[in-house]
BASE-929450 format. One record per residue (C-alpha): residue in one letter; x, y, z. Coordinates in nm, 2 decimals. Example, Ala and Ser with C-alpha at 12.3 -4.5 7.8 and 13.67 -1.06 7.14 Angstrom:
% residues 2
[r A,[1.23,-0.45,0.78]]
[r S,[1.37,-0.11,0.71]]
% end
This chain:
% residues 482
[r X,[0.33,0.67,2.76]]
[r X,[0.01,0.46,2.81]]
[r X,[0.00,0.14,2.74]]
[r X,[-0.38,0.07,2.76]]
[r X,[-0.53,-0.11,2.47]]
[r X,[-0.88,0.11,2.45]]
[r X,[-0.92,0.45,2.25]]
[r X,[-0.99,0.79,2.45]]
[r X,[-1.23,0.95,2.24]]
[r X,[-1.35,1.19,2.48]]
[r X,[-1.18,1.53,2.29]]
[r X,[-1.11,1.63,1.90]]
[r X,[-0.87,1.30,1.87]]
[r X,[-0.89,0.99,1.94]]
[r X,[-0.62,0.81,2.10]]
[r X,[-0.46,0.58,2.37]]
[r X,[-0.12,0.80,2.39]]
[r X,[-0.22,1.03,2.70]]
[r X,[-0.30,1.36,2.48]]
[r X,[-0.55,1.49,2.77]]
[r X,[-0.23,1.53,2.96]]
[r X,[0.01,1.63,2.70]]
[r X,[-0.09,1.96,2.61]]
[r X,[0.17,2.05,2.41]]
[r X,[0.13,1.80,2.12]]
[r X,[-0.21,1.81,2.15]]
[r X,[-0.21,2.20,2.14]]
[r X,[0.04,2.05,1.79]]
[r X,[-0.23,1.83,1.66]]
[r X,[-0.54,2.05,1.71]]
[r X,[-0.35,2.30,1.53]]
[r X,[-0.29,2.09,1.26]]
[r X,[-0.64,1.92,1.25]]
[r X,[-0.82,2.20,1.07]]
[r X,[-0.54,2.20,0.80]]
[r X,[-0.60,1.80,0.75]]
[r X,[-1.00,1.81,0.74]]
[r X,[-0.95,2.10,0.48]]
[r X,[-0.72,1.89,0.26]]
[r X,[-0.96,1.59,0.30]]
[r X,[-1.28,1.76,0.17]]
[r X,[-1.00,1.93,-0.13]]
[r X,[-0.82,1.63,-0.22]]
[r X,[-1.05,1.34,-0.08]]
[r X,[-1.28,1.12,-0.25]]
[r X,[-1.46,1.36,-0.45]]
[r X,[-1.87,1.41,-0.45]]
[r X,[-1.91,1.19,-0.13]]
[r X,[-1.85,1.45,0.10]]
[r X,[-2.20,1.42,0.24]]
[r X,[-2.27,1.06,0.18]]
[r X,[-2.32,0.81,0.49]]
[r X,[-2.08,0.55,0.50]]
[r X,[-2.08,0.15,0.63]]
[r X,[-1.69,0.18,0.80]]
[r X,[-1.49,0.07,1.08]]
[r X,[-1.35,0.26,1.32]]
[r X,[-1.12,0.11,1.59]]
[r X,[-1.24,0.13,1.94]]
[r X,[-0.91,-0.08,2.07]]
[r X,[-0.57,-0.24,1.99]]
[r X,[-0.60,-0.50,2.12]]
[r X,[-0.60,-0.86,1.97]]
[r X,[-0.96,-0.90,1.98]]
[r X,[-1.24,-0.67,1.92]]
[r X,[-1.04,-0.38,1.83]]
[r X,[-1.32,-0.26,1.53]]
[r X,[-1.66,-0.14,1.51]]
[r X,[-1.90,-0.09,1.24]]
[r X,[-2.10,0.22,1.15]]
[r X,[-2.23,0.48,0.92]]
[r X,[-2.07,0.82,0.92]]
[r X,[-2.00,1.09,0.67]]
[r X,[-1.61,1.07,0.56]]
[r X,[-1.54,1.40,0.71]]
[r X,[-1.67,1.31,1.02]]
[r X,[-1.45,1.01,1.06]]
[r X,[-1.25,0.99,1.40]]
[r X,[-0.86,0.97,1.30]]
[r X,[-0.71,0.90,1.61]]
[r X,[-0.33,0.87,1.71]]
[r X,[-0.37,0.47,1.77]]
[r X,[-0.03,0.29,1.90]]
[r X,[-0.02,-0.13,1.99]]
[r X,[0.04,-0.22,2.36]]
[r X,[0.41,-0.16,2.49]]
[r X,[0.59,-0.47,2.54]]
[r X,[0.72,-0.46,2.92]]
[r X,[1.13,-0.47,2.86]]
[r X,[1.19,-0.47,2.49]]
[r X,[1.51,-0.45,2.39]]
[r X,[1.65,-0.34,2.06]]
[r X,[1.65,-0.66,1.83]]
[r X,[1.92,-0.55,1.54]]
[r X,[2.20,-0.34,1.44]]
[r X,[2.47,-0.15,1.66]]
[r X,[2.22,-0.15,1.97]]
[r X,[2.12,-0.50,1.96]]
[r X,[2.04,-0.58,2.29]]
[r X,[1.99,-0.22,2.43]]
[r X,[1.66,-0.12,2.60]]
[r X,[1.44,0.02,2.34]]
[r X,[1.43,0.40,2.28]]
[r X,[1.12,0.58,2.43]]
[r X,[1.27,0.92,2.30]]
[r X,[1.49,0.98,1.95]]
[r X,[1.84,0.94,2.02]]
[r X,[2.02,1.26,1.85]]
[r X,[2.26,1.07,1.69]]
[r X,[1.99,0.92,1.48]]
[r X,[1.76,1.22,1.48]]
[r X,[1.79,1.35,1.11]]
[r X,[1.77,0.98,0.98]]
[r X,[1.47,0.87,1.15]]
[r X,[1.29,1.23,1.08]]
[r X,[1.35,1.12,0.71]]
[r X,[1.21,0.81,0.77]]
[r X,[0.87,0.92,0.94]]
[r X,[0.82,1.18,0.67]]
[r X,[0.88,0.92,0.32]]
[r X,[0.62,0.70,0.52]]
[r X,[0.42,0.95,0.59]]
[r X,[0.36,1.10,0.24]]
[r X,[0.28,0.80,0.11]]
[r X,[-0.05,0.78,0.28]]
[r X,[-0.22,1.10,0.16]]
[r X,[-0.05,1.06,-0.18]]
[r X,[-0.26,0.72,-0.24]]
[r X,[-0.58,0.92,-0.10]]
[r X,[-0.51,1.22,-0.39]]
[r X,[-0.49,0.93,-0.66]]
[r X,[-0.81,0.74,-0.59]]
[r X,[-1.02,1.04,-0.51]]
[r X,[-1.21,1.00,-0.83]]
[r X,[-1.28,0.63,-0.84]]
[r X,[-1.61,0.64,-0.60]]
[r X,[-1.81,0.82,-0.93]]
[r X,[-1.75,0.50,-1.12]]
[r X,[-1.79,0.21,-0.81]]
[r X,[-1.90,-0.15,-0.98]]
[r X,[-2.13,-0.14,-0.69]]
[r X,[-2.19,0.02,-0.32]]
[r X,[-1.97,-0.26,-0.16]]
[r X,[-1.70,-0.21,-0.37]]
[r X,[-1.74,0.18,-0.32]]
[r X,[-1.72,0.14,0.02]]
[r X,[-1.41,-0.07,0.05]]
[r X,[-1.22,0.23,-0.15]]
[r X,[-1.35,0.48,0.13]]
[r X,[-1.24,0.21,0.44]]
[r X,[-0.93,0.21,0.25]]
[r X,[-0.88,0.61,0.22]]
[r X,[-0.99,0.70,0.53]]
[r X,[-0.75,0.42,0.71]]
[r X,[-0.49,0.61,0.47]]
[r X,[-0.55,0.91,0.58]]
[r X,[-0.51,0.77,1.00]]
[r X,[-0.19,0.63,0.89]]
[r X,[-0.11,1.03,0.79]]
[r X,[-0.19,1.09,1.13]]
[r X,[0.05,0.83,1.28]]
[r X,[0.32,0.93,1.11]]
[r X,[0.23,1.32,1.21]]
[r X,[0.22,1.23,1.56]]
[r X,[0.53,1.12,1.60]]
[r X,[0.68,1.42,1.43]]
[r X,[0.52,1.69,1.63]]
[r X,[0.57,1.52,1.96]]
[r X,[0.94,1.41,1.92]]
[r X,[1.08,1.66,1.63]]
[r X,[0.91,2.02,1.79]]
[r X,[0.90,2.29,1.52]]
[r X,[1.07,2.07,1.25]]
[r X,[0.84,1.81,1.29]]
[r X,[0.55,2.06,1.28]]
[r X,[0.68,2.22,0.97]]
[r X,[0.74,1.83,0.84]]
[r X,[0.40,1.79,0.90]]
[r X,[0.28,2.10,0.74]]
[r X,[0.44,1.99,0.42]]
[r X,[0.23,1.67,0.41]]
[r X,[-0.05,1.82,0.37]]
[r X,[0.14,2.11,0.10]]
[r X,[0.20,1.81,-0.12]]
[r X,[0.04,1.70,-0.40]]
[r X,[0.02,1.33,-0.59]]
[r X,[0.13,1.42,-0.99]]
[r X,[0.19,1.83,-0.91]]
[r X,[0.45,1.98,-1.10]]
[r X,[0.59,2.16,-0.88]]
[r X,[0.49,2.00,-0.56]]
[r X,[0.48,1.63,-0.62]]
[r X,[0.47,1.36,-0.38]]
[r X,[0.85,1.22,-0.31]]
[r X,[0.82,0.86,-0.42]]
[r X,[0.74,0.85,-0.81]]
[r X,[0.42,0.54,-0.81]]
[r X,[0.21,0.79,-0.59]]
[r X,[0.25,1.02,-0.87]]
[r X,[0.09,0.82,-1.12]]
[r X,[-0.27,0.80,-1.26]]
[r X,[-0.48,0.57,-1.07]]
[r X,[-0.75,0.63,-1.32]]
[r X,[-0.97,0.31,-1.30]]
[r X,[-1.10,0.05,-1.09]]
[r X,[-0.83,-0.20,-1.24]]
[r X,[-0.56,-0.02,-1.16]]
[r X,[-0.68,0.04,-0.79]]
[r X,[-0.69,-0.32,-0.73]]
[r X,[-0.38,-0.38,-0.89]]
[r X,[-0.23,-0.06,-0.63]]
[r X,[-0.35,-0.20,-0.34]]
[r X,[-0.24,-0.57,-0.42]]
[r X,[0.10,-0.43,-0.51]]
[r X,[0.22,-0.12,-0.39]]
[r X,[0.00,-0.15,-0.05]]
[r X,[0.21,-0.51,-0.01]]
[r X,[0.52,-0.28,-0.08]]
[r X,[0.36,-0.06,0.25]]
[r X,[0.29,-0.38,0.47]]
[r X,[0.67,-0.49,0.38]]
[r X,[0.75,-0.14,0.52]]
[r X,[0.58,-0.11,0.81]]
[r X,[0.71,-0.48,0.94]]
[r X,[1.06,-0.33,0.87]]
[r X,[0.98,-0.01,1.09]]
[r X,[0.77,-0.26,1.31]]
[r X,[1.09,-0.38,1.43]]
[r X,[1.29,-0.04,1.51]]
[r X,[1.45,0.05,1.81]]
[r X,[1.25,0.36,1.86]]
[r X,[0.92,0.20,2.03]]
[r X,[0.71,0.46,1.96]]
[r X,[0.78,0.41,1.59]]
[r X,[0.77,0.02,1.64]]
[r X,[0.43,0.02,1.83]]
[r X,[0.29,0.27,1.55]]
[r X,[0.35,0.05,1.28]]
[r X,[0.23,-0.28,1.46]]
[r X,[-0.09,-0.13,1.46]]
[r X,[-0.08,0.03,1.10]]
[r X,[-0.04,-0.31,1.00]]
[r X,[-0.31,-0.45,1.15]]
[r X,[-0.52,-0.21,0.94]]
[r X,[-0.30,-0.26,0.59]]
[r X,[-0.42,-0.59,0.59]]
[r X,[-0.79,-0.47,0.47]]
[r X,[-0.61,-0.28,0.16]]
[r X,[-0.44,-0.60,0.03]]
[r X,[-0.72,-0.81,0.08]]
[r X,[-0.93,-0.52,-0.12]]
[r X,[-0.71,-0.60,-0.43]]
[r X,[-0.62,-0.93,-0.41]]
[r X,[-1.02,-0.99,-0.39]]
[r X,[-1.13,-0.75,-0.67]]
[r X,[-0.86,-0.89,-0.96]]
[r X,[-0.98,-1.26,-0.84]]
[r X,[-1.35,-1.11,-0.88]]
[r X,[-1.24,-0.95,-1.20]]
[r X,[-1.08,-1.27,-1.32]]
[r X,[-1.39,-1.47,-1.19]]
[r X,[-1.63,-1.27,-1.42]]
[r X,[-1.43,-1.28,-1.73]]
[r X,[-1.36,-1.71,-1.71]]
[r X,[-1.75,-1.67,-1.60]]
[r X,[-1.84,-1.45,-1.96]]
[r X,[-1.58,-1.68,-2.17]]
[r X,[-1.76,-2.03,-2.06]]
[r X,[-2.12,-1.88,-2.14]]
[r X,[-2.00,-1.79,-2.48]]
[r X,[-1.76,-2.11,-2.55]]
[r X,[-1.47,-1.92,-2.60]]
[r X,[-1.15,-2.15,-2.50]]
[r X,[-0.91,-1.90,-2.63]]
[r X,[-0.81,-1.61,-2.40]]
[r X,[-0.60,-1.46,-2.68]]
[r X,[-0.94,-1.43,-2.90]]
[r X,[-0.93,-1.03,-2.73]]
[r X,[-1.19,-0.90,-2.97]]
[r X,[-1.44,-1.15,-2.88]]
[r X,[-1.37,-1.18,-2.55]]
[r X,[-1.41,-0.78,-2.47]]
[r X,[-1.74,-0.77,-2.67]]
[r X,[-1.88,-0.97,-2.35]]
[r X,[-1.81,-0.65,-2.17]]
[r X,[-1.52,-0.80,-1.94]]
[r X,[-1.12,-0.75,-1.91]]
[r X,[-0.94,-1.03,-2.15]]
[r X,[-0.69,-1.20,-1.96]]
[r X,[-0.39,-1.09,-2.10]]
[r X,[-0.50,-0.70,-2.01]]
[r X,[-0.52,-0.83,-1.70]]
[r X,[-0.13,-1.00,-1.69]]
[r X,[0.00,-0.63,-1.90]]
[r X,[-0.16,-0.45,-1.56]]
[r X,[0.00,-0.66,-1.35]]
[r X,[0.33,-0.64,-1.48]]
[r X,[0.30,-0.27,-1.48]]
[r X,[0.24,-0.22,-1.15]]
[r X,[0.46,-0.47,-1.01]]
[r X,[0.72,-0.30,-1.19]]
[r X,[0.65,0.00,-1.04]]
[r X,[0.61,-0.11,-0.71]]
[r X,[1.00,-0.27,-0.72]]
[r X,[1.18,0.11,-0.78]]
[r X,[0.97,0.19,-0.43]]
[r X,[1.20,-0.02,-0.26]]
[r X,[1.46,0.19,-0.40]]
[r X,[1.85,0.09,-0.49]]
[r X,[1.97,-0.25,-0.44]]
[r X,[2.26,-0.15,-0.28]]
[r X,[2.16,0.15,-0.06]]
[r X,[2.39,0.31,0.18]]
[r X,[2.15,0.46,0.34]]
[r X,[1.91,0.12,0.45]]
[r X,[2.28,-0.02,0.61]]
[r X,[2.28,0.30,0.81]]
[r X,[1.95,0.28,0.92]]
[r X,[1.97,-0.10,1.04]]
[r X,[2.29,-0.02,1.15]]
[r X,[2.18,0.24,1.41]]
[r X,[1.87,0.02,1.51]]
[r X,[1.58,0.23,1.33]]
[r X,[1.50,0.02,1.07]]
[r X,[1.51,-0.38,1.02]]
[r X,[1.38,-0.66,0.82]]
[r X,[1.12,-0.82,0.74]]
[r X,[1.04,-1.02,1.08]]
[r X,[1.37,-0.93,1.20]]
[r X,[1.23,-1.09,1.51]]
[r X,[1.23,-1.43,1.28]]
[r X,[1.51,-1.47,1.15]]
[r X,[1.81,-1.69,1.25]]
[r X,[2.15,-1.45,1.25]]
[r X,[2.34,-1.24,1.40]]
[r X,[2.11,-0.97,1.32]]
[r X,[2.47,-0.70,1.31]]
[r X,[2.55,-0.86,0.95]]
[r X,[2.87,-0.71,0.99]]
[r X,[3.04,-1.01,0.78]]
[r X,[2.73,-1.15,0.64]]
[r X,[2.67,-1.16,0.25]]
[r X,[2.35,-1.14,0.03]]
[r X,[2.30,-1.23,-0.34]]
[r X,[2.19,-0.93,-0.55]]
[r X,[2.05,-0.95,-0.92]]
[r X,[2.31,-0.70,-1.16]]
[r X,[2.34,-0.68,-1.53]]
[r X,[2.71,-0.74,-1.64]]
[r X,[2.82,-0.77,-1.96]]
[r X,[2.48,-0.86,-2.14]]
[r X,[2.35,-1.08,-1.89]]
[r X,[2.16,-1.07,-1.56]]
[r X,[2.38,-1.25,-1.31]]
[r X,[2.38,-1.27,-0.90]]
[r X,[2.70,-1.13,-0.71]]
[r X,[2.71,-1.17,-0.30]]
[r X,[2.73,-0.84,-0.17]]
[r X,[2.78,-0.77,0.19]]
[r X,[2.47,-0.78,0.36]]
[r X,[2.44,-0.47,0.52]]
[r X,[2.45,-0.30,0.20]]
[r X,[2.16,-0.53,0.03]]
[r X,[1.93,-0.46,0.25]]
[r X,[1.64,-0.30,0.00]]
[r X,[1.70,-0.63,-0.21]]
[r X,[1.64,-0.88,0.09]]
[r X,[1.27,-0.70,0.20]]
[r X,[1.21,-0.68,-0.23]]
[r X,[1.27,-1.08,-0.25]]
[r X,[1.06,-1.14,0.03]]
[r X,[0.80,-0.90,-0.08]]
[r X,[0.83,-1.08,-0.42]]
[r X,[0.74,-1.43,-0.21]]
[r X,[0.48,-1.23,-0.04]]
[r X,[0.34,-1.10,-0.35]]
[r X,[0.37,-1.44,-0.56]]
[r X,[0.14,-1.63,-0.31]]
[r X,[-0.13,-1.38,-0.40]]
[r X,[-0.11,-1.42,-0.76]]
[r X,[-0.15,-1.85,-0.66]]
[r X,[-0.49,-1.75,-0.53]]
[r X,[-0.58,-1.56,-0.89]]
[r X,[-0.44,-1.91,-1.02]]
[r X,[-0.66,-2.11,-0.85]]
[r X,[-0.93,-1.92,-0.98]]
[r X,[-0.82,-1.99,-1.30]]
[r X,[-0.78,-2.35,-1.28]]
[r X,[-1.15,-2.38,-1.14]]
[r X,[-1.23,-2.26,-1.45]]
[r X,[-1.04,-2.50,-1.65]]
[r X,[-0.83,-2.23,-1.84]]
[r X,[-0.44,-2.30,-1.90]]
[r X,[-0.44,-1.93,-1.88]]
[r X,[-0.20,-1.80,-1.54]]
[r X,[-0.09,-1.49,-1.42]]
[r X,[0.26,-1.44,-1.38]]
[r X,[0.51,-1.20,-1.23]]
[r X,[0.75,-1.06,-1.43]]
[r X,[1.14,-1.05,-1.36]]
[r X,[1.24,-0.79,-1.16]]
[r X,[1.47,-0.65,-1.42]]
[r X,[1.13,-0.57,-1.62]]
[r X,[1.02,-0.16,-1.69]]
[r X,[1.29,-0.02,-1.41]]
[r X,[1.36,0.31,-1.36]]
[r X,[1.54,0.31,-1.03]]
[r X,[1.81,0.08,-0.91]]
[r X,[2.05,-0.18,-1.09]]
[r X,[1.84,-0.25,-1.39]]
[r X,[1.73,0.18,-1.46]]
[r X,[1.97,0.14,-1.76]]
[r X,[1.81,-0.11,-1.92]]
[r X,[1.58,-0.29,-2.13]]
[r X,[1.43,-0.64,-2.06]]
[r X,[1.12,-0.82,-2.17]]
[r X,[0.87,-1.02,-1.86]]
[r X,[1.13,-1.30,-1.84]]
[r X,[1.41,-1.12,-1.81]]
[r X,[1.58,-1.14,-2.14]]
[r X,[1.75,-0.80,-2.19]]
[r X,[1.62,-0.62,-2.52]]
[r X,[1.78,-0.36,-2.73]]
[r X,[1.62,0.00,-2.71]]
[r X,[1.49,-0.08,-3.05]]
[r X,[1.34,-0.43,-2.95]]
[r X,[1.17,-0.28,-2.65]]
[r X,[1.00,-0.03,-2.85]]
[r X,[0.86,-0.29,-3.07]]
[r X,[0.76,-0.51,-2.80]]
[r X,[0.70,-0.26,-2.50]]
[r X,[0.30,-0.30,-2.60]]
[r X,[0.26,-0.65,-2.59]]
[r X,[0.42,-0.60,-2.20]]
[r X,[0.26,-0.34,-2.07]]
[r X,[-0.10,-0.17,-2.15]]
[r X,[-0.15,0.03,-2.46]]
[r X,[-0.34,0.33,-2.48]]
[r X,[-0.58,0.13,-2.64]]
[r X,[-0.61,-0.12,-2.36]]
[r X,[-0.64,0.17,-2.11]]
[r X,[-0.94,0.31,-2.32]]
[r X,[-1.13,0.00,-2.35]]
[r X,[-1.08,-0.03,-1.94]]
[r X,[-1.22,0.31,-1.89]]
[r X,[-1.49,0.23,-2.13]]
[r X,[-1.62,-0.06,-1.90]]
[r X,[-1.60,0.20,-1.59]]
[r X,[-1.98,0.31,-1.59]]
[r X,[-2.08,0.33,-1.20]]
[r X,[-2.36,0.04,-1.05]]
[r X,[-2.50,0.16,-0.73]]
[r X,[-2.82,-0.04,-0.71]]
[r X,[-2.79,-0.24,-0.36]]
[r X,[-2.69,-0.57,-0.41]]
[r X,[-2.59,-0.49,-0.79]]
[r X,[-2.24,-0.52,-1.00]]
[r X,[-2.11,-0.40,-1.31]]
[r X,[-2.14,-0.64,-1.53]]
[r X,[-1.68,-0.68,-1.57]]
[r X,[-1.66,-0.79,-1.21]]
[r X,[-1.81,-1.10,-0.97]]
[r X,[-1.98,-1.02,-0.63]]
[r X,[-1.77,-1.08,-0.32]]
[r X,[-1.82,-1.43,-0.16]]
[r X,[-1.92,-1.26,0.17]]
[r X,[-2.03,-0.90,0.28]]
[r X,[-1.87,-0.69,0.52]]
[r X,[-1.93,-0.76,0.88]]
[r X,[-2.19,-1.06,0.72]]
[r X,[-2.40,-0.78,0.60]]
[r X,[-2.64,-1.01,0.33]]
[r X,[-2.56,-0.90,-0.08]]
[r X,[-2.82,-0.66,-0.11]]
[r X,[-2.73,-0.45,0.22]]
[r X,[-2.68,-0.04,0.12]]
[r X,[-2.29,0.08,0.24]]
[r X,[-2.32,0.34,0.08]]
[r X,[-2.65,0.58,0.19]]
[r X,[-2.56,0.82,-0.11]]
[r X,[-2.84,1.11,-0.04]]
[r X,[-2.73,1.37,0.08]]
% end
């Protein structure tokens, strides 16, 4: 497999995998590429079809220079099969195989498991695509509009990594796999998308800063994992795909700080000190504060059950066989077998919340949720900071983790934000003053009214501190004639 760090883009996909001398998965891929541009212009960001947009588009993957800038119509975008350079004798770094040379084909011991794997990755990155595809008709402003369509269409290359790998190491399962990626749906009765938060709502600019903040963290702290597997061509895959999840996160963590930034902004100009005075405060046409923390909670919440059960069979088997790791595996100071190893893992027993060590190898989906908690509590500092600039005693928080689960040790049941378990009755009382009410969602979607003049903002949200690719405030990044 090459190991070049520039992009062929010479035929119908870009890549720096060899296609023009693989015919068979290319044959695979070109089959599959008319299937994939019809779902984009069905299921894409919908009524900017035509319009010319300010993206990137990798030219390399290498450390340096590995983007350029451009306009081009969504459609038209080159997804490419992009992998990071092969490292010259790399061994596998965990599990049963430590020490082995890396796999360069699927061992078929491990075949169904890492199939499985490729596929629960790989429907996440259309799913996210299907739930944002309306957001572009109510953009706070052209640059914020065209981070959402870097973001899909960087979603929608990371379909195409994980497709790759299917149809050139599964044949016709992976083709069929990769058929069905496309078949799926985000919120479809009867075809829904297999992990539940890409089957909710993502019905406002709020909440699509709040998923990429969280639930694209929860993707980065997946990717490092499969970063790390024994199968290179999986490993080199997701080194790249991480280098490009970065942009996601930073698109949230910046528009809630923006979001934040405008409200404190609208409070002082008014002289309101108290961020509980919610009337008053929303009459300025911003989000209160507290909104803010309920949508936060919620989708943090959400974003915990994607890591899945606390003590998962299926993760041990997976490290165990050398397909999956941990976060910077590569890092970390053990054995890396964790064969008589222990972890502590959050449980409810008798009334209480209390920590149990549990072997390792089982607690594997609770080690990479605590350090995607510490990932994710560093961002919330920089909303903090924002905050304290602004002289507010106001601060976002995290909730517990035991908060609004529905998958995993705490599904059963109730807590409030601090982890104080709650009655059924007592969360029905409370569940509102937690999480957003119907109410809050309405008065959100009321402040959603599109601004598209160059170099203009709805009036809920701050302007960036920089443009993209030093492009000055007013600069168009969106060309929206058609």
């Amino acid at each position: 497999m090459p190991d070049g760090t520039q992009i062929d883009y010479n035929g119908l996909i870009p890549n720096n995998v060899g296609l023009a001398d693989d015919l068979r998965v290319r044959k695979a891929l070109e089959t599959w590429h008319p299937g994939y541009i019809d779902w984009w212009k069905t299921m894409g960001p919908e009524g900017f079809q035509t319009s010319s947009v300010f993206l990137r588009t990798a030219v390399g993957v290498g450390s340096e220079g590995w983007a350029k800038f451009g306009f081009v119509r969504m459609p038209e975008y080159r997804w490419g099969v992009l992998l990071a350079p092969a490292v010259e004798g790399r061994t596998i770094p965990f599990g049963a195989h430590k020490g082995e040379p890396a796999w360069q084909e699927v061992p078929g011991e491990y075949r169904a498991m890492l199939r499985r794997l490729l596929v629960i990755q790989g429907d996440t990155e259309p799913a996210s695509v299907e739930q944002q595809r309306y957001l572009g008709a109510t953009a706070p402003s052209l640059y914020d509009m065209r981070n959402l369509f870097q973001v899909n269409v960087e979603e929608g290359r990371h379909l195409w990594a994980m497709v790759y790998l299917l149809q050139k190491y599964f044949g016709r399962d992976g083709r069929e796999e990769a058929d069905d990626l496309l078949r799926r749906r985000s919120g479809h009765q009867d075809t829904p998308r297999m992990l539940g938060a890409f089957n909710e709502q993502t019905p406002d600019w709020l909440s699509f800063f709040m998923f990429t903040f969280f639930t694209d963290r929860d993707g980065k702290m997946q990717l490092a994992a499969l970063a790390q597997s024994g199968f290179d061509p999986l490993s080199r895959t997701c080194r790249f795909m991480l280098t490009e999840e970065a942009h996601h996160m930073f698109v949230g963590e910046t528009g809630i700080a923006r979001t934040i930034q405008r409200t404190v902004e609208a409070m002082q100009a008014a002289g309101i000190e108290d961020p509980y005075d919610i009337e008053r405060v929303r009459a300025l046409g911003v989000i209160d504060l507290p909104t803010i923390q309920k949508k936060a909670n919620l989708h943090f919440s959400l974003t915990l059950d994607l890591f899945g059960n606390e003590i998962s069979t299926n993760a041990a088997n997976a490290f165990n066989a050398g397909l999956k790791g941990r976060y910077r595996e590569d890092k970390l100071e053990d054995d890396h077998q964790l064969t008589s190893l222990f972890y502590p893992v959050m449980r409810p027993r008798d009334g209480a919340i209390v920590k149990e060590d549990v072997p390792a190898l089982s607690a594997l989906n609770m080690r990479l949720r605590d350090d995607y908690v510490e990932d994710a509590l560093a961002g919330v500092g920089r909303w903090n900071r924002v905050l304290e600039r602004a002289g507010t005693q106001f601060r976002i928080t995290l909730p517990h983790v035991a908060f609004n689960r529905r998958i995993g040790e705490f599904n059963a049941i109730h807590t409030d934000t601090r982890g104080n378990i709650l009655t059924d009755q007592e969360w029905l009382v409370r569940r509102e003053t937690m999480l957003p009410s119907v109410s809050d969602n309405e008065f959100i979607a009321s402040l959603m009214k599109p601004s598209w003049a160059p170099g203009g903002y709805a009036g809920w949200i701050a302007p960036p501190r920089h443009g993209i690719d030093n492009m000055p405030g007013d600069f168009e990044y969106v060309r929206l004639e058609n």
